[in-house]
Structures are given as structure tokens and as C-alpha cells.
N, C-alpha and C positions, 0 to 999 in steps of 0.2 A: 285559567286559574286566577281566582280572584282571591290577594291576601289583606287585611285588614289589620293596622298597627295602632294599637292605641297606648299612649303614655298617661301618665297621671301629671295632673298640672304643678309644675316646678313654683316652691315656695320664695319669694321675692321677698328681702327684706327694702323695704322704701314704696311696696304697691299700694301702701294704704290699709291694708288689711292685715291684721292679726289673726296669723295662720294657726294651725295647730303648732306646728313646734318653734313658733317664734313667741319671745315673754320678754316685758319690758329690760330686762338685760343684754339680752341677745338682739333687740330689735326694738328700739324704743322710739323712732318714727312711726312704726305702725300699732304699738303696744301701747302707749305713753311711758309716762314716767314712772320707775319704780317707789313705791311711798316709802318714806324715812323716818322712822322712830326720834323723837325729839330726845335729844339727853344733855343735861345741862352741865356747865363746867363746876370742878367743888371749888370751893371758896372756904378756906378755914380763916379764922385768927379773928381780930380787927380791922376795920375799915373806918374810916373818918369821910368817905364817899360812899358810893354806890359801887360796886366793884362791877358789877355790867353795864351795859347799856345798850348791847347791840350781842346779833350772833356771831359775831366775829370774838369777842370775849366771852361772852355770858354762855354760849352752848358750845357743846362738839360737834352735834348735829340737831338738823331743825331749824324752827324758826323762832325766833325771838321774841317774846310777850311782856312787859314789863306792868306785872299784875300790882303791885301797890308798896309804896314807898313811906316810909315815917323818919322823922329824926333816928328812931334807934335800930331801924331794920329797915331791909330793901327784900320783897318780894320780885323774882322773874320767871316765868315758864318758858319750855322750849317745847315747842308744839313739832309733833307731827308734821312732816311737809305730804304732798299731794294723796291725802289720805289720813 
């Protein structure tokens, strides 16, 4: 009697491959990185500087754009990260 056993291939987070149920949260070596909405910090009142200058102050999340500056206003965006 000859019996035949066959498995389905077990899903490896770190093989390289982005499987069916692996998404870059669950598995972001083979997925990449999950993309991040950029949002920027508020800023009320007056300033006698630039109240940003980096994403460390000027966003919550994202990246940090420092779109155009004048004596009486400071433009910044927070861009999107990997996406």
C-alpha cells in the first residue's frame, strides 16, 4: 500500500516573500513598510520665529517639507512617508 502526504507550504515571516496573509504590519521584512499619512503639528497664536523646522516639532507624522518662509508667515508640509 502506497500513501501520499502532501502539506501546503508554511508561510515564513523573514523568507522574502509577501505571502498571502502576511501585510506590511504583520510582516514588514517581506512586505515593506507600511505608508504614513503626513499630519502636521497646529500652531496657534504668534511667533516671532518659525515655529517648525524639522519633524520632530512641525508634524506628528511624516516627513517634514519646509515649503516657503516670509518675514510675516512660515509655510511647512508633512508629507506622506513611503507612499
Amino acid at each position: 500500500m502506497l500513501a501520499i502526504l502532501c502539506t501546503a507550504d508554511k508561510e515564513i515571516c523573514g523568507d522574502k516573500v509577501c505571502n498571502n496573509s502576511e501585510t506590511c504590519s504583520s510582516c514588514p521584512s517581506d512586505c515593506g513598510a507600511c505608508s504614513v499619512d503626513g499630519v502636521c503639528e497646529s500652531y496657534t497664536g504668534a511667533y516671532i520665529t518659525q515655529p517648525a523646522n524639522s519633524t520632530s516639532d512641525g508634524c506628528l507624522s511624516g516627513l517634514f517639507l519646509d515649503e516657503n518662509n516670509t518675514d510675516t508667515g512660515w509655510v511647512w508640509n508633512c508629507l506622506g512617508e513611503f507612499g
